[in-house]
N, C-alpha and C positions, 0 to 999 in steps of 0.2 A: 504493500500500500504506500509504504514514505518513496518508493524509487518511484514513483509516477506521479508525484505532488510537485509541485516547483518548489526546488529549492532546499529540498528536507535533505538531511541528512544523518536524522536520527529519530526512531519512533517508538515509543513504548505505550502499553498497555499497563492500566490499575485498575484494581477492581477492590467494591468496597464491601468490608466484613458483615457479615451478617447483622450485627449491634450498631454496625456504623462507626467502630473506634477503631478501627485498623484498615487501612489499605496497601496491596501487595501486588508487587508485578509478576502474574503468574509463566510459571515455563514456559517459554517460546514467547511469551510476549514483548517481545523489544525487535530491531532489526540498525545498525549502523551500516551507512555505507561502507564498502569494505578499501575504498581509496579514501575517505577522508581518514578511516584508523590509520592507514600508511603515510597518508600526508601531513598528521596530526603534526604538532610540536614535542608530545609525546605518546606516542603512538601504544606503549605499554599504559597509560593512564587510560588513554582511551580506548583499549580493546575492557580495559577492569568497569569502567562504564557501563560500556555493551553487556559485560558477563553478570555484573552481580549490583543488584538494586536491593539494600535493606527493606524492611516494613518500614512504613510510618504512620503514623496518628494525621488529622486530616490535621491541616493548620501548620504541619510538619514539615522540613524541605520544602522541597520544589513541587513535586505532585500533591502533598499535604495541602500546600498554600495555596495554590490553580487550583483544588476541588471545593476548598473552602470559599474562594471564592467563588464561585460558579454559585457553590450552594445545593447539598443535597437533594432541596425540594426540585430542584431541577433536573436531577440524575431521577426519580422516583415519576415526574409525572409529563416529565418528555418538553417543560417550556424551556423558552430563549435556546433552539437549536444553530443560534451565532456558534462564530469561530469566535473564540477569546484571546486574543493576543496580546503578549505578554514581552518586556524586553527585562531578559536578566540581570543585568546590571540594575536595574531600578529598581529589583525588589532585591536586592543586596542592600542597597543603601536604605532600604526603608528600617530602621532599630523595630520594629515591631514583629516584623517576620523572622520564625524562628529556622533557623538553616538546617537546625539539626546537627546531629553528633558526628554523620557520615560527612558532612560538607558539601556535599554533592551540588549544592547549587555554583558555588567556588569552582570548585574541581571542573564543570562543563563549562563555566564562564573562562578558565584561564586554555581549556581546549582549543576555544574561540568559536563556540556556539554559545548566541546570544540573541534569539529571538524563537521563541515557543506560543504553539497554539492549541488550546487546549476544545477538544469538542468532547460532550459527555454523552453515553449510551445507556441505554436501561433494556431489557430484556428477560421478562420470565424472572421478577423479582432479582435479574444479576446487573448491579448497577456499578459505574464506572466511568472511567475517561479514556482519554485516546491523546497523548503528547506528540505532536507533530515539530521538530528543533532544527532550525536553520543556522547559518553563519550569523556574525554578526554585521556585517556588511551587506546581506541577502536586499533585493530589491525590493522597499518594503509594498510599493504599488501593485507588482506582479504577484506577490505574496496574498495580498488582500484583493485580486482580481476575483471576481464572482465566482467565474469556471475554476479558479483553483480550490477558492472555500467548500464549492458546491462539492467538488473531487474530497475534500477534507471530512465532511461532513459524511455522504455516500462511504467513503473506507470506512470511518468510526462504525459506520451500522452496520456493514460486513464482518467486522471484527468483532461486532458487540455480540449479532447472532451467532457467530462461531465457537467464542466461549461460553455462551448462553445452552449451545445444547451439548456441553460436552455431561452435564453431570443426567441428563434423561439418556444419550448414548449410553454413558457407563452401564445406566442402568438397564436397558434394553442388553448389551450387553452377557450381564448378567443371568437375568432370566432364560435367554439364548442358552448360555451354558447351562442352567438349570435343565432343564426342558431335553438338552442332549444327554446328560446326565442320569437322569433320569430313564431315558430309553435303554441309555446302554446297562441299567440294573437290569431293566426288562427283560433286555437280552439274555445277559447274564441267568436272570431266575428260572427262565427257560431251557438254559443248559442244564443248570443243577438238575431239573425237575425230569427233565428228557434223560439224564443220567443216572437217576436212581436204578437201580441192581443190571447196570449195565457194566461192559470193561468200560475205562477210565479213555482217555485219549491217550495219554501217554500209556496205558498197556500196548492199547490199539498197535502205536508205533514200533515199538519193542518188537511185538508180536510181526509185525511187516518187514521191520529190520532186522530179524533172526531168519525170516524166511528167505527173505533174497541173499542171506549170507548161505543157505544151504539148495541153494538153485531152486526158490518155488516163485513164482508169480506175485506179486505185492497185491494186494487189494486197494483197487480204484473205482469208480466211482460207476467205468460201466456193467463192471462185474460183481457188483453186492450194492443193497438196499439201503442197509443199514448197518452202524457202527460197531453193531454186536456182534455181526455174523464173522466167522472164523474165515481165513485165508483160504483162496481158491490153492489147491494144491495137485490141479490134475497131472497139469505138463509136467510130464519126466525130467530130470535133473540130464538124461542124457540128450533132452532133446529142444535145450536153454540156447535160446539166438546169442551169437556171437558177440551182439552188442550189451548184451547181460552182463557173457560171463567178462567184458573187459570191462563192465564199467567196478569203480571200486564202492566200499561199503558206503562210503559216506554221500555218492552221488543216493545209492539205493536209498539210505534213509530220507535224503532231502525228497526224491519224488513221492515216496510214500507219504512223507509226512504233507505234502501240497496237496495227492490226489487225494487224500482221505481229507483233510481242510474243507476241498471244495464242495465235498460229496457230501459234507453237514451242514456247509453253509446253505446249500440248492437246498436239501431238506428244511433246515429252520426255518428259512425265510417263507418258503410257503404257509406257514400257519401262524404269521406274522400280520 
């Protein structure tokens, strides 16, 4: 959203705490251009910017003091959908604004981004703002052009809806896996119950892989019904296809253990 705005070259997301005493810029929500951190003055201050935003209290720092002013009622019932812009140097010098412990408003002021525009969203009781952060030298008439505010305003509401449904995803989510969850007990309970006073599967295989070790026919899936039934044992040990007797044991158990797999799954799932 901030690489298509004129002039931005830093954008961060805050969203306000449930009680309304905390606001935090959640994971992913920031973006810097990746040539203004290399062209910065200090380029390691400025990637620690981009990385890591404390919490604050509204009235707090920079995003504190931009929601404060805005004013809650405004985040909660959608008026004054203006851009609010803001030049950081001027609320430095104001003694009443508290900067906070992190300094953070200092710390973007000496990067040399010095002009912020703050648009607020509300969505599905998840309410917040949207920091849009220029140079300070940025063109302030092109900055406050209609089409760029109008662009300013349109991202904030993209951005707003986007964290707005992340926590009903989670949830859908959830239930999702619930619901699969579930089925595959289902499955499950059906094996136990299809298994009583039957061989085991692993007998099953044993029992397939002792046979192909002494030259008999493995049991597949088109030659027996069901899992109980003992091994075809007709073909004579003298009269084993070439391709038998070379393959070794452990090829025998893999097919047995596949063809008898498949010959319970064809079964289960029909009474499913």
């Amino acid at each position: 959203s901030g690489l298509n705005a004129f002039g931005c070259i830093f954008a961060e997301v805050w969203v306000v705490s449930s009680n309304g005493r905390r606001i935090t810029r959640p994971s992913g929500g920031h973006w810097m251009d990746p040539v203004f951190i290399q062209a910065a003055s200090d380029p390691e201050l400025a990637a620690e910017m981009n990385r890591v935003a404390p919490d604050c209290a509204p009235g707090e720092s920079l995003a504190g003091t931009l929601l404060n002013e805005i004013g809650l009622s405004t985040l909660r019932w959608k008026i004054g959908r203006d851009v609010h812009w803001r030049q950081i140097s001027s609320m430095m010098e104001d003694p009443f604004i508290q900067q906070g412990k992190d300094k953070r408003m200092e710390k973007l002021h000496d990067l040399g981004i010095g002009i912020v525009a703050t648009v607020p969203f509300s969505f599905q009781d998840r309410n917040g703002i949207v920091l849009f952060m220029t140079r300070s030298g940025a063109d302030i008439d092109k900055l406050t052009a209609e089409h760029n505010e109008n662009y300013l305003i349109g991202a904030t509401d993209l951005i707003g809806a986007a964290f707005a449904i992340r926590i009903p995803r989670m949830e859908c989510s959830r239930i999702r896996r619930e619901i699969f969850l579930n089925a595959i007990e289902k499955v499950r309970k059906k094996i136990r119950e299809d298994a009583v006073g039957k061989p085991t599967f692993a007998s099953i295989v044993r029992q397939a892989y002792e046979n192909q070790k002494d030259g008999q026919k493995p049991m597949t899936s088109s030659n027996t019904d069901t899992p109980g039934q003992v091994m075809e044992t007709e073909k004579p040990a003298d009269k084993i296809p070439e391709s038998w007797k070379e393959a070794s044991a452990t090829e025998a158990y893999k097919k047995a253990l596949i063809d008898q797999f498949k010959s319970w799954i064809r079964k289960w799932t029909k009474g499913l």
